[in-house]
gemmi code that builds the backbone of each chain (N, CA, C; Angstrom):
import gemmi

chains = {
    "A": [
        ("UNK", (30.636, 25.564, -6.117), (29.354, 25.804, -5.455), (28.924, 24.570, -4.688)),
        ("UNK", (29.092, 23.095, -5.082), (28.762, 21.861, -5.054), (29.033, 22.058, -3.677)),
        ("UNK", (30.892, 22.563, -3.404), (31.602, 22.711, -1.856), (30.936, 23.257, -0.822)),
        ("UNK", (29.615, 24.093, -1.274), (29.229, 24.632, 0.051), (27.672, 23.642, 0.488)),
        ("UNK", (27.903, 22.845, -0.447), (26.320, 21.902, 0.082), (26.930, 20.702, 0.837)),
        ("UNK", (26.417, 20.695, 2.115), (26.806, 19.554, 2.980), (25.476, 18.428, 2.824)),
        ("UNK", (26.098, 17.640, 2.550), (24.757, 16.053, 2.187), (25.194, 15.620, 3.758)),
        ("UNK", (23.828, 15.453, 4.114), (23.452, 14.935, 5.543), (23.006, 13.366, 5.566)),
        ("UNK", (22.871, 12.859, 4.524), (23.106, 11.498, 3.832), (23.417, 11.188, 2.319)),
        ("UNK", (23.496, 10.531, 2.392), (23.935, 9.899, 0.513), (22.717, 8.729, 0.007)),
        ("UNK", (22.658, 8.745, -0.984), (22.138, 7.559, -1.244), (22.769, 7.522, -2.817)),
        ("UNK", (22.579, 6.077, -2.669), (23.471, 5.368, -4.178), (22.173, 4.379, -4.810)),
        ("UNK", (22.030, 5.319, -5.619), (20.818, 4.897, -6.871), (21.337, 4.396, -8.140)),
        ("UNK", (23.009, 4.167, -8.694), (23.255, 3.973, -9.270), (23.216, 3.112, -10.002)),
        ("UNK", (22.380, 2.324, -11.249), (22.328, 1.166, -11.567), (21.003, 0.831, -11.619)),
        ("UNK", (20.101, 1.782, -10.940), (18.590, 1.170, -10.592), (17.709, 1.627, -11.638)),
        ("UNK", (16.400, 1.418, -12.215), (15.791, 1.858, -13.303), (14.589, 2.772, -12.509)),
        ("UNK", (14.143, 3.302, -12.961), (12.281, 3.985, -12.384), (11.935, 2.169, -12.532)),
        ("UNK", (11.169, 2.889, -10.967), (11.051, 4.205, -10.337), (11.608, 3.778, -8.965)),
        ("UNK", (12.781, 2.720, -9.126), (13.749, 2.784, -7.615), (14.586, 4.021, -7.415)),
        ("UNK", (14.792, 4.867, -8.167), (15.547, 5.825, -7.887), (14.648, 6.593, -7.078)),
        ("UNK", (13.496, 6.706, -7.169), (12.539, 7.775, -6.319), (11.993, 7.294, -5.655)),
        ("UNK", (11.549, 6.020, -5.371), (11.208, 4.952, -4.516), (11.937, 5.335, -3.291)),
        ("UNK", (12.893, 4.941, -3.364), (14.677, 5.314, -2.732), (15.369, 6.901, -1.941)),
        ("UNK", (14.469, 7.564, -2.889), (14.734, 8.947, -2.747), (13.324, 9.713, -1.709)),
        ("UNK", (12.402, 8.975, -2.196), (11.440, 9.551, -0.946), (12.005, 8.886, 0.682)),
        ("UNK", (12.279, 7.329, 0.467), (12.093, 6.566, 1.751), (13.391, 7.081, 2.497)),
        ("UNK", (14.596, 7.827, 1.892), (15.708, 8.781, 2.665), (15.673, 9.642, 2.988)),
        ("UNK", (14.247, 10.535, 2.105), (13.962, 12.126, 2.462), (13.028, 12.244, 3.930)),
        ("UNK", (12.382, 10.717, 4.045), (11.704, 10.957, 4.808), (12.458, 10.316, 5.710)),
        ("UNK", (13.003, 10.034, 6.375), (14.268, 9.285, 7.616), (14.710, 10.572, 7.709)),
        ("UNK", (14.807, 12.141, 6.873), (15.938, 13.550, 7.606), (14.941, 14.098, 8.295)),
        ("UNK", (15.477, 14.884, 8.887), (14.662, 16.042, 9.377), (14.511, 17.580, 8.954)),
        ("UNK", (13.712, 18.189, 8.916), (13.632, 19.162, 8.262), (14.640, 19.660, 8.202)),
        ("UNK", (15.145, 20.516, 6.748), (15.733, 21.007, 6.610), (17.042, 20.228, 6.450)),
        ("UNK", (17.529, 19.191, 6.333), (18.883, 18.245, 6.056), (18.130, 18.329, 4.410)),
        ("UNK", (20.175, 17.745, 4.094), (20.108, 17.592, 2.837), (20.315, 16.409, 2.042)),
        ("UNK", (19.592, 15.285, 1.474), (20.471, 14.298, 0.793), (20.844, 14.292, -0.301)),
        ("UNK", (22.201, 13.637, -0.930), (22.542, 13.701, -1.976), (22.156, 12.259, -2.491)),
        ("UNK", (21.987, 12.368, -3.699), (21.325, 10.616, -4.434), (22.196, 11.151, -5.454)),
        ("UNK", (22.797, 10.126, -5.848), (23.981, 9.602, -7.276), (22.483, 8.515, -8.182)),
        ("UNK", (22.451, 8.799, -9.149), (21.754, 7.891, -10.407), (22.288, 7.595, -11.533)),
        ("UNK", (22.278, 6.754, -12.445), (22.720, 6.695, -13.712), (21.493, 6.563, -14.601)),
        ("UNK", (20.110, 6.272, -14.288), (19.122, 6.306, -14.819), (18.343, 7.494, -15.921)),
        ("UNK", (19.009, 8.352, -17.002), (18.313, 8.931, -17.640), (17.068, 9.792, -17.400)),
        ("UNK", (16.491, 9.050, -17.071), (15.006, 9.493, -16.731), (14.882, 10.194, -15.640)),
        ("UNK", (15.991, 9.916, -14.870), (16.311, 10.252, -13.402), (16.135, 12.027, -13.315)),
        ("UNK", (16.766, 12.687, -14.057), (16.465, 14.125, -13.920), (15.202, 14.453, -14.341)),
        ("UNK", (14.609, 14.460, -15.080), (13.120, 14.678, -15.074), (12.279, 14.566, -14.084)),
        ("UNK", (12.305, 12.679, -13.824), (11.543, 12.254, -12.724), (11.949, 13.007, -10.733)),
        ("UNK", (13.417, 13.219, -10.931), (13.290, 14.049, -9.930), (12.889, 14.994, -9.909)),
        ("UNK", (13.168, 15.651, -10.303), (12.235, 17.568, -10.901), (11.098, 17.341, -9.922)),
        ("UNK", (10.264, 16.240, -11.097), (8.659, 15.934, -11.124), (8.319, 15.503, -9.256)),
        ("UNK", (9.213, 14.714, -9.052), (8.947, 14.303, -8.006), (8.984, 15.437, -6.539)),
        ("UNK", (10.123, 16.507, -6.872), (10.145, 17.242, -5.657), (9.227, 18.423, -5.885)),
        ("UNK", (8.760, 18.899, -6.826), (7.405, 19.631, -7.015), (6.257, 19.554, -6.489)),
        ("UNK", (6.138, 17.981, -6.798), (5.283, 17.278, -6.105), (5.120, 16.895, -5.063)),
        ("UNK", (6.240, 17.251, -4.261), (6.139, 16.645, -2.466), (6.369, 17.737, -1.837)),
        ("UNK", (7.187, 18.928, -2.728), (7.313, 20.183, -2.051), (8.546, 19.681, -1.173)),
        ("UNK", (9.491, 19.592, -1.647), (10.765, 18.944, -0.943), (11.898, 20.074, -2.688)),
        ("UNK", (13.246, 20.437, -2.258), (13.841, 21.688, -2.772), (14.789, 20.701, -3.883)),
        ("UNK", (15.277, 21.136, -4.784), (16.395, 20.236, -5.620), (17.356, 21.096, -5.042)),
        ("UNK", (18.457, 21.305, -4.949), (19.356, 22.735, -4.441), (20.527, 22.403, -5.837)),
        ("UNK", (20.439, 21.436, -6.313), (21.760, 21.287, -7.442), (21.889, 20.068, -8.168)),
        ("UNK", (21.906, 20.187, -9.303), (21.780, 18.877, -9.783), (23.232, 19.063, -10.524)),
        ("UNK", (24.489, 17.891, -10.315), (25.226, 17.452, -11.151), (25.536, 17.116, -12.311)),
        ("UNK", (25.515, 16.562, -13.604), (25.905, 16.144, -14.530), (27.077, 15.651, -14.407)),
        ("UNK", (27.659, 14.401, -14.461), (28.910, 13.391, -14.860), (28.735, 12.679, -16.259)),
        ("UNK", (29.596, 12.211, -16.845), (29.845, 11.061, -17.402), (28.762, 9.821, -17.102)),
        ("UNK", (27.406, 9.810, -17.859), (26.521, 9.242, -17.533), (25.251, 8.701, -15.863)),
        ("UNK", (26.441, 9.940, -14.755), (25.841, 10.246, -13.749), (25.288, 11.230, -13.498)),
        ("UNK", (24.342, 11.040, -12.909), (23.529, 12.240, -12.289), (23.368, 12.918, -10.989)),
        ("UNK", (23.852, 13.708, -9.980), (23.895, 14.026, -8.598), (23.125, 15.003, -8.029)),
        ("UNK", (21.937, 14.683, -7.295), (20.952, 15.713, -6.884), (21.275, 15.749, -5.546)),
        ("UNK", (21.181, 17.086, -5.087), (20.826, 17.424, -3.691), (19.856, 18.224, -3.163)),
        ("UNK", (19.083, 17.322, -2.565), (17.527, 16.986, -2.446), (17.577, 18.387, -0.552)),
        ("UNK", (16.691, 18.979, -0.549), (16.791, 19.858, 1.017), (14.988, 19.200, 1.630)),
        ("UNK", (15.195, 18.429, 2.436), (14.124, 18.211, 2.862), (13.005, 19.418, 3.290)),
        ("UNK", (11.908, 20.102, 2.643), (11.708, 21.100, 3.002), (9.636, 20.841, 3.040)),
        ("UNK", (9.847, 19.669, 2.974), (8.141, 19.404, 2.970), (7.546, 18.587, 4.583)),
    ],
    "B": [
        ("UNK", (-2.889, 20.825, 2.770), (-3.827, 20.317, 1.482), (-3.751, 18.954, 1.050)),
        ("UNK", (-4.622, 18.466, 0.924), (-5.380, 17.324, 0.874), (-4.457, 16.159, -0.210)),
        ("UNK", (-4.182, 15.368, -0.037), (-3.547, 14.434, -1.314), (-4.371, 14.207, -2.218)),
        ("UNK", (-3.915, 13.957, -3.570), (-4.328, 13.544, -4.756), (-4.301, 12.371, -4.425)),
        ("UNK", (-5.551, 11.811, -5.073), (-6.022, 10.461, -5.440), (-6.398, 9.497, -6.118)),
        ("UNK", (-5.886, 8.614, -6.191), (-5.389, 7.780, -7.589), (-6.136, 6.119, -7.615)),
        ("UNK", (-6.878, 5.661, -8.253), (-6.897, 4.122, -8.647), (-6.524, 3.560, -9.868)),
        ("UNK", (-5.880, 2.545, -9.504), (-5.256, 1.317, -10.599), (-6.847, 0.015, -10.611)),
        ("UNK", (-7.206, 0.305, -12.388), (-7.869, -1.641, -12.084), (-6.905, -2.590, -12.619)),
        ("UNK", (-5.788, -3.397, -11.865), (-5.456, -4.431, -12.848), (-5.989, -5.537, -12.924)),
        ("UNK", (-6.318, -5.559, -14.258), (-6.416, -6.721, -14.883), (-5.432, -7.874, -16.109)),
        ("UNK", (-4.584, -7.702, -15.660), (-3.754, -8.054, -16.387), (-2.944, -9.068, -15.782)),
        ("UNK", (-2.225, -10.545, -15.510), (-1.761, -10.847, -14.940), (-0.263, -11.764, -15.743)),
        ("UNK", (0.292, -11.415, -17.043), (1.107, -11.490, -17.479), (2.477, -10.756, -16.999)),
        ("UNK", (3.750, -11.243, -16.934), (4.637, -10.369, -16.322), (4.879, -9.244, -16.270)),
        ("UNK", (4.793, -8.917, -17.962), (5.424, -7.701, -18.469), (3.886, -6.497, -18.001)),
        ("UNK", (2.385, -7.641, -17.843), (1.213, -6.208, -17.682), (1.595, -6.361, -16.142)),
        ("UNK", (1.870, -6.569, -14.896), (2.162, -6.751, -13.821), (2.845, -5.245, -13.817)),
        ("UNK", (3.606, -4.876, -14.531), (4.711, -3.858, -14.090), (4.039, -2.501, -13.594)),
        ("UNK", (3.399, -2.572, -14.903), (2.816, -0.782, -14.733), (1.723, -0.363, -13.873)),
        ("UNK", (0.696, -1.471, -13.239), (0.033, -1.041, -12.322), (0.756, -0.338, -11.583)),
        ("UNK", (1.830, -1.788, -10.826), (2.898, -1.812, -9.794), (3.794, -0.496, -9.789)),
        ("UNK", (4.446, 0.285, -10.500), (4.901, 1.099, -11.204), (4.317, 2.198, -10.601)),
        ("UNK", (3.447, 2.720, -11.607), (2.693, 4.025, -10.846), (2.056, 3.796, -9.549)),
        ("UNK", (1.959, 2.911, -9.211), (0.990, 2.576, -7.598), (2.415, 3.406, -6.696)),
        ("UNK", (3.409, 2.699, -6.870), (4.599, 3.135, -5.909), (5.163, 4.384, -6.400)),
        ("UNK", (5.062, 4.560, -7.527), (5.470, 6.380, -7.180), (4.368, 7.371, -7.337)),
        ("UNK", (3.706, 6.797, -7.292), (2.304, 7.804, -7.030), (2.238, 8.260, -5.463)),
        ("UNK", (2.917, 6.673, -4.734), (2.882, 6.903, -3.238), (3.851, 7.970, -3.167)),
        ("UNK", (4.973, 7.245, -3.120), (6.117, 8.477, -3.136), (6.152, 9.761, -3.636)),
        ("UNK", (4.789, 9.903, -3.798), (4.442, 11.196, -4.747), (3.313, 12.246, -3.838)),
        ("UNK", (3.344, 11.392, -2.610), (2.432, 11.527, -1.897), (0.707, 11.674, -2.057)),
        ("UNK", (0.171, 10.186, -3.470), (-0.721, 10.393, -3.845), (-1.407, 9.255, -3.196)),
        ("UNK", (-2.333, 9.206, -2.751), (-3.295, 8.202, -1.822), (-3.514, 7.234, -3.112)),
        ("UNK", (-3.261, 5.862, -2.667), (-3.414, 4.966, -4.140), (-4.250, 3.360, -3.665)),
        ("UNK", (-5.229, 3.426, -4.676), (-5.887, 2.278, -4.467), (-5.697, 1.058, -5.931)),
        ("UNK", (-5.350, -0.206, -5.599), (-5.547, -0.714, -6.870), (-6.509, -2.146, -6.936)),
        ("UNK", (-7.341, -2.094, -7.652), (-8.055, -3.119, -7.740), (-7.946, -4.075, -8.518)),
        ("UNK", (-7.690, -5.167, -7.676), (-6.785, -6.791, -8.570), (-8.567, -7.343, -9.074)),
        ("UNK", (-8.896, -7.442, -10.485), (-9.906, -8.127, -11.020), (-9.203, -9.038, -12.329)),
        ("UNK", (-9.930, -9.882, -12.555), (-9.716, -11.392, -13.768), (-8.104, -11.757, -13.593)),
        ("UNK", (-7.040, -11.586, -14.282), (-5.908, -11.967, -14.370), (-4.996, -11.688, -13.297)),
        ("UNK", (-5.635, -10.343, -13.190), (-4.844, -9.361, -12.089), (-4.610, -10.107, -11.083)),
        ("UNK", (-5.761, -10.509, -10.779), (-5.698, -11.467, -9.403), (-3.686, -12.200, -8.934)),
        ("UNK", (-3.717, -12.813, -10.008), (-2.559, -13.498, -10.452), (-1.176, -12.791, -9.722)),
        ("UNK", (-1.295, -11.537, -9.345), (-0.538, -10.863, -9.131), (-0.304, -10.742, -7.760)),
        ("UNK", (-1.279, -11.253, -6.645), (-1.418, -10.864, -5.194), (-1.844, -12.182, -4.524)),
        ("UNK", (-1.564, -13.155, -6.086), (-1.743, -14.392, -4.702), (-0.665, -14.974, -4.475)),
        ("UNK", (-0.746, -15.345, -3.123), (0.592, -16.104, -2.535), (1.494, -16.630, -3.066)),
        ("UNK", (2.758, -16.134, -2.998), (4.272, -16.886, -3.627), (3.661, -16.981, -5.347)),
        ("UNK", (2.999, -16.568, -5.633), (3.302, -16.312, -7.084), (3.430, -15.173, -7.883)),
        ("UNK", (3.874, -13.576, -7.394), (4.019, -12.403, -7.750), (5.328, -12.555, -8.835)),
        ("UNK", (6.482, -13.755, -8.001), (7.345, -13.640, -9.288), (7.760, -14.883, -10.283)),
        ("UNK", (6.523, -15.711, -10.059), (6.208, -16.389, -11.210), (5.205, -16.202, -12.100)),
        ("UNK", (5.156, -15.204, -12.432), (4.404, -14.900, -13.504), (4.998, -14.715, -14.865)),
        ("UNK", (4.461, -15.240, -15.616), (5.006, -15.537, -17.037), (4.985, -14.647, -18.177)),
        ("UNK", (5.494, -14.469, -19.665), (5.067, -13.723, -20.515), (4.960, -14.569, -21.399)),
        ("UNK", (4.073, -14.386, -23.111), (4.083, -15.211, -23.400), (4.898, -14.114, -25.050)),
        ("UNK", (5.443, -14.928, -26.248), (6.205, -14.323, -27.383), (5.161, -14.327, -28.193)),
        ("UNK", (3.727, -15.260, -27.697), (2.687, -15.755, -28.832), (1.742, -14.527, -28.698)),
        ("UNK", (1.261, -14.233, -30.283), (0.227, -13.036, -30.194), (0.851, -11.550, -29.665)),
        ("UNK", (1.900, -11.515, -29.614), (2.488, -10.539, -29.487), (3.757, -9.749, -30.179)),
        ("UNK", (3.614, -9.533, -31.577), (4.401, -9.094, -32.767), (5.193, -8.155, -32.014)),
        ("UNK", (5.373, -7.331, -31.041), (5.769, -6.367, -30.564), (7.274, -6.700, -29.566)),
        ("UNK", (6.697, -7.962, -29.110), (7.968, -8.134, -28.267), (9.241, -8.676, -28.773)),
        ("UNK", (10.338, -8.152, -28.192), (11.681, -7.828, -29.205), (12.691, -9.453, -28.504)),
        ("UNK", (12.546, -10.062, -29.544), (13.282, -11.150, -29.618), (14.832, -11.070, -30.359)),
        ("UNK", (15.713, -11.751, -29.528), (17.014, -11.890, -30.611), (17.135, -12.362, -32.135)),
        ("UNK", (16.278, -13.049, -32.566), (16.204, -13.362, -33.808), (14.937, -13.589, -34.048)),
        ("UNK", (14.387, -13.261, -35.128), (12.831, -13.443, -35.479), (12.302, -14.353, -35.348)),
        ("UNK", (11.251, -14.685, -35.082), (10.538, -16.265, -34.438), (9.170, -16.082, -34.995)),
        ("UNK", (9.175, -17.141, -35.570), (7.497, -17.242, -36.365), (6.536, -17.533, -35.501)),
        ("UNK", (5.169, -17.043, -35.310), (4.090, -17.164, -34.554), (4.002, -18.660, -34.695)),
        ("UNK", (4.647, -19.699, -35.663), (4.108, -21.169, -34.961), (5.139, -21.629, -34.322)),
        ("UNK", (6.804, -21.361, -33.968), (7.487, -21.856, -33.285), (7.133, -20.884, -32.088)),
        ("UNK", (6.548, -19.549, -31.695), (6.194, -19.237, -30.513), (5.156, -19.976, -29.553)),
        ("UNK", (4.643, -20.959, -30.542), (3.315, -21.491, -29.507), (3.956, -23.136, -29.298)),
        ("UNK", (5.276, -23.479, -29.452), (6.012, -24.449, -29.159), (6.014, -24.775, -27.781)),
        ("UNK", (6.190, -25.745, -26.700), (6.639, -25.920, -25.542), (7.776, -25.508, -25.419)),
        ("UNK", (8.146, -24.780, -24.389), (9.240, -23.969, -23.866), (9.395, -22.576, -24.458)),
        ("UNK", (9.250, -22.247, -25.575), (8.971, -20.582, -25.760), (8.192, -19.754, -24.751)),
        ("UNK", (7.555, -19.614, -24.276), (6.988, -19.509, -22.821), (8.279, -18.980, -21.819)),
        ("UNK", (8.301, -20.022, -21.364), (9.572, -19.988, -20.218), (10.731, -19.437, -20.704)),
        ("UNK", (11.010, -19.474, -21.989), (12.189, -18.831, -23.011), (11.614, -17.235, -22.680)),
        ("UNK", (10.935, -16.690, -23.259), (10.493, -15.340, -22.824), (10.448, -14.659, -21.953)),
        ("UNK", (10.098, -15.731, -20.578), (9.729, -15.109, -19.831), (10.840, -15.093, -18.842)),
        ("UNK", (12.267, -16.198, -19.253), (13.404, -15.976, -18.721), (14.540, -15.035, -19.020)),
        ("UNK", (14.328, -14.696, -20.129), (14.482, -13.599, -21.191), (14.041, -12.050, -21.171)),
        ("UNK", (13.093, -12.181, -20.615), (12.720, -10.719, -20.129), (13.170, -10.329, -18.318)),
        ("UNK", (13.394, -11.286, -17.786), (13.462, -11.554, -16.151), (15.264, -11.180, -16.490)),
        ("UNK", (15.697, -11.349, -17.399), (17.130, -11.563, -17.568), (17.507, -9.417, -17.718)),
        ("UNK", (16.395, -9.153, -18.997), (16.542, -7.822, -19.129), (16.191, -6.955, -18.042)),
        ("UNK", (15.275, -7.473, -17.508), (15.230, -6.363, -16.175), (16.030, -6.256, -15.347)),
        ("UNK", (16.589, -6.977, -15.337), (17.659, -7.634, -13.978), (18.621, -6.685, -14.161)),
        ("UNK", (19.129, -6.692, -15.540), (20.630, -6.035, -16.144), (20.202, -4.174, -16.174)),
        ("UNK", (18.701, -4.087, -16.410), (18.382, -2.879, -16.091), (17.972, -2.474, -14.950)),
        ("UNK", (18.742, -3.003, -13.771), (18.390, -2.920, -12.561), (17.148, -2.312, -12.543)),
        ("UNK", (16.188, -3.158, -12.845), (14.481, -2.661, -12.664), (14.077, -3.866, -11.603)),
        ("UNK", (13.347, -3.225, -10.689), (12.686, -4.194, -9.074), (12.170, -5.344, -9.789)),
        ("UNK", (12.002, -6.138, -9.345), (11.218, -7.313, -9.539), (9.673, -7.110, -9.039)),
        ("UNK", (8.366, -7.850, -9.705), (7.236, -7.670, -9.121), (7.088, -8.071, -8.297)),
        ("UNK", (7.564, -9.087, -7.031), (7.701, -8.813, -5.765), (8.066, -7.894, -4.913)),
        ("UNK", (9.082, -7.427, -5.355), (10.013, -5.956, -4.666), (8.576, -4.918, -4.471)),
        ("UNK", (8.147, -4.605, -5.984), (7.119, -3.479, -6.462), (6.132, -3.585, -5.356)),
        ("UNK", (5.688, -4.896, -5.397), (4.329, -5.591, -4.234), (4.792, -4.851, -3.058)),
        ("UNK", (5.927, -5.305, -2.592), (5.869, -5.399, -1.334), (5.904, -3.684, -0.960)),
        ("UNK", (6.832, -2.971, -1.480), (6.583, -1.476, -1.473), (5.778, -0.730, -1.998)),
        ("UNK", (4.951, -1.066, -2.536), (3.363, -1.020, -2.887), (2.836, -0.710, -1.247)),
        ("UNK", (3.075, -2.086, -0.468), (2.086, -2.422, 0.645), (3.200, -1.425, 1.863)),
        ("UNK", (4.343, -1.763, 1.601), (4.766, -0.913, 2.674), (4.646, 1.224, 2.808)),
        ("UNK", (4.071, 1.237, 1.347), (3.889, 2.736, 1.258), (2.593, 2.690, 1.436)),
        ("UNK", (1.737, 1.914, 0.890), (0.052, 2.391, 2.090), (-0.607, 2.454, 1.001)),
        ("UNK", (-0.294, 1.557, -0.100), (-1.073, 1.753, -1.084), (-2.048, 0.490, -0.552)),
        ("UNK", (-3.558, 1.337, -1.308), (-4.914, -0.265, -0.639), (-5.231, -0.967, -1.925)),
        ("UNK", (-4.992, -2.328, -1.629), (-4.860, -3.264, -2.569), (-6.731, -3.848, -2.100)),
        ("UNK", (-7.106, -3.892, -3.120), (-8.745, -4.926, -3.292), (-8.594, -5.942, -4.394)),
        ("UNK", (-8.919, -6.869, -4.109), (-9.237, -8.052, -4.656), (-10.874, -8.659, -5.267)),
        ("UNK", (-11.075, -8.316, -6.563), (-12.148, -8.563, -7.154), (-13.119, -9.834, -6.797)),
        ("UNK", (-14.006, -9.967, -5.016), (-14.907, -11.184, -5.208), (-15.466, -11.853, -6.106)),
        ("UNK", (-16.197, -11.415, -7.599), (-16.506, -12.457, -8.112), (-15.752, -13.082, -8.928)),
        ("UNK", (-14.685, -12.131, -9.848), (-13.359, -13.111, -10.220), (-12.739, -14.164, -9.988)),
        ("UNK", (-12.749, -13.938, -8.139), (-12.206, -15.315, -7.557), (-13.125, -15.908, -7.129)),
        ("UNK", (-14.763, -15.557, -7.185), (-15.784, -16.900, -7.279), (-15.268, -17.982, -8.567)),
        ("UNK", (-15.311, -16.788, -9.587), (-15.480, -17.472, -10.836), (-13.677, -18.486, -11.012)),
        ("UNK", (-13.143, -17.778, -10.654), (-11.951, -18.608, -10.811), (-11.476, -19.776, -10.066)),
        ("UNK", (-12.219, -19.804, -8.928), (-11.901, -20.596, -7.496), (-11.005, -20.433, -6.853)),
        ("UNK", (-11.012, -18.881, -6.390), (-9.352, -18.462, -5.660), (-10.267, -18.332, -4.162)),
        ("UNK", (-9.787, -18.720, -3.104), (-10.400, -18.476, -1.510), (-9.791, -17.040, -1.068)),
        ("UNK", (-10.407, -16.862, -0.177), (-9.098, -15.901, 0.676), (-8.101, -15.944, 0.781)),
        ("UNK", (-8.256, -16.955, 1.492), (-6.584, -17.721, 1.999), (-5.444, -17.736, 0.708)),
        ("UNK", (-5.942, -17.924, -0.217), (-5.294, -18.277, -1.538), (-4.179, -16.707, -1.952)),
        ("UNK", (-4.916, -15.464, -1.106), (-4.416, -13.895, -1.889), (-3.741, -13.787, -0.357)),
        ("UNK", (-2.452, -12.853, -0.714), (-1.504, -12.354, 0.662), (-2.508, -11.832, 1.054)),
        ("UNK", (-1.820, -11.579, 2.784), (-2.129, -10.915, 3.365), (-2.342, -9.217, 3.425)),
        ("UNK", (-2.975, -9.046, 3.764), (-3.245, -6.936, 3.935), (-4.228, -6.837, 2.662)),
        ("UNK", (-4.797, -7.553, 1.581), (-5.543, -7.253, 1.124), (-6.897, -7.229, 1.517)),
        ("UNK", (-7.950, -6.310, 0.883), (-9.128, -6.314, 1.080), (-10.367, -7.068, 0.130)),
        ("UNK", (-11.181, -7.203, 0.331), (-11.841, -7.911, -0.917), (-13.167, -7.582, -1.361)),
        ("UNK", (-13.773, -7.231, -2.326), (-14.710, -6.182, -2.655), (-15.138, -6.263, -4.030)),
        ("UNK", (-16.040, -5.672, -4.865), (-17.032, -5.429, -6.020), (-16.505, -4.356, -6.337)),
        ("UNK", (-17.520, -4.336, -7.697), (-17.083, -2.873, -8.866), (-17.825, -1.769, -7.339)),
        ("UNK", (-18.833, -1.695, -6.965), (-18.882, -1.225, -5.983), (-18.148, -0.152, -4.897)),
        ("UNK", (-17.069, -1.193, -4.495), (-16.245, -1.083, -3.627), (-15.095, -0.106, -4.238)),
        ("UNK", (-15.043, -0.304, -5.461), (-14.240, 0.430, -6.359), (-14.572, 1.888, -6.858)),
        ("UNK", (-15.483, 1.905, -7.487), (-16.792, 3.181, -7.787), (-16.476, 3.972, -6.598)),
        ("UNK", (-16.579, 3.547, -5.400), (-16.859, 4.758, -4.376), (-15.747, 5.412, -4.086)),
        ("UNK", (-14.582, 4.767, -4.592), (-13.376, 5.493, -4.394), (-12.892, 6.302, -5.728)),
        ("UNK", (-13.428, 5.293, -6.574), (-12.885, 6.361, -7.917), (-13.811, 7.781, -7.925)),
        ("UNK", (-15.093, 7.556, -7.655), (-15.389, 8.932, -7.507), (-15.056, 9.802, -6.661)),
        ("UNK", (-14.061, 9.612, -5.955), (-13.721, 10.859, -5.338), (-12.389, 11.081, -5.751)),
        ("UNK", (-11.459, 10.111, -6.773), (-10.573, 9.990, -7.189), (-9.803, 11.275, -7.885)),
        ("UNK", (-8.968, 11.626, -8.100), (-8.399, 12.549, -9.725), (-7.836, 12.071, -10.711)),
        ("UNK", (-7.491, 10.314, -10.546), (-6.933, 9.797, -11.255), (-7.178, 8.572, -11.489)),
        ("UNK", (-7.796, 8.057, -12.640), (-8.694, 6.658, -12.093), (-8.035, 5.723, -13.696)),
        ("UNK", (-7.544, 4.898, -13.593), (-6.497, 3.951, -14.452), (-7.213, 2.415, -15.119)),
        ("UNK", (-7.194, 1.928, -16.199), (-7.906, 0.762, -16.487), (-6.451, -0.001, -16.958)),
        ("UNK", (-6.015, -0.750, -16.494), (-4.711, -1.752, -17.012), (-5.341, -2.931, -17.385)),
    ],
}
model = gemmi.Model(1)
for chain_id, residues in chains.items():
    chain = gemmi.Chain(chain_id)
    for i, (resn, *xyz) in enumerate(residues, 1):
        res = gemmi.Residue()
        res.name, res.seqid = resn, gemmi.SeqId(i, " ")
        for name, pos in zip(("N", "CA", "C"), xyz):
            atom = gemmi.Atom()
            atom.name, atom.element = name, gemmi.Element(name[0])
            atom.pos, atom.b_iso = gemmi.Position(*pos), 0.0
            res.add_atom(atom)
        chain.add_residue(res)
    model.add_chain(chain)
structure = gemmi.Structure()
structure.add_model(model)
structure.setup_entities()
């Protein structure tokens, strides 16, 4: 399913604690244009929650969230 | 529809109280929540010039903070326990890739959060203008009041 989502940027959050991961994740959502998609990589725990929380809140789409081996991979659809 | 609106008072100007104003101020922005924080007594400490990341913690009076080996409240009030702590905690954040309170500041100011600076604090303390960065404003409980009441989210640090 992952194969049919094209990331229109990346961002590498990996390593960073809250709230640089969303710090990070707004200041890329807002550089797309409607409707692009970015993907953000995290290793931060907290990171799936706080994204949830965060795109609810801006009205911006999650379309898929990953699970790895202590990574996390969201793809964020700019939709706010 | 209208943004949610948020104030921080910090008063706190120890490293570790530095964080959490800083903290929610910037993802409150990113949250698209209009954010005001008001630097009063210690706080101050936090927005004046070239000293956001020298700010210190201290091990004394504080049973809570997690040391490598237990340390008695009279070797915490020793010379250099201080700087031991507070290099020590600068060390843990680092490894937990957590921003530094400069980083926080500065994307604080670059997301549009409005920073005020408590006038009589820095009567009483002898801080000038000149003394606090730039882009701040400077103002009374006053100045504060009129925003928290229209606030949804109003914070005492």
């Amino acid at each position: 399913m992952s194969a049919d989502i094209k990331a229109d940027q990346v961002l590498d959050a990996k390593g960073m604690s809250c709230p640089l991961p969303i710090l990070k994740t707004k200041k890329a959502v807002e550089a797309l244009a409607k409707d692009q998609v970015l993907k953000v990589e995290t290793t931060d725990p907290g990171s799936k929650n706080d994204m949830a929380s965060w795109a609810k809140r801006t009205g911006n789409e999650i379309l898929k969230v990953e699970e790895g081996s202590g990574t996390f991979t969201f793809y964020i659809k700019k939709t706010a | 529809m209208a943004n949610k609106k948020m104030t921080i008072i910090a008063s706190k100007g120890s490293l570790d109280m530095a964080y959490p104003p800083l903290i929610l101020a910037t993802t409150a922005a990113a949250m698209d929540v209009d954010v005001t924080i008001f630097f009063t007594f210690y706080g101050l400490e936090i927005i004046k010039k070239n000293n956001a990341d020298s700010l210190k913690v201290s091990p004394l009076g504080n049973p809570a903070m997690p040391m490598p080996v237990p340390i008695p409240t009279l070797i915490s009030s020793l010379p250099g326990m201080e700087a031991m702590a507070t290099s020590m905690m600068k060390s843990m954040f680092k490894k937990h890739g957590v921003a530094t309170v400069q980083q926080l500041l500065d994307m604080a100011m670059e997301s549009g959060v409005k920073l005020i600076a408590c006038q009589m604090t820095m009567d009483v303390m002898g801080y000038k203008q000149s003394d606090i960065i730039e882009g701040v404003e400077f103002g009374g409980a006053a100045s504060w009041m009129d925003i928290a009441a229209d606030a949804d989210i109003n914070l005492f640090i």
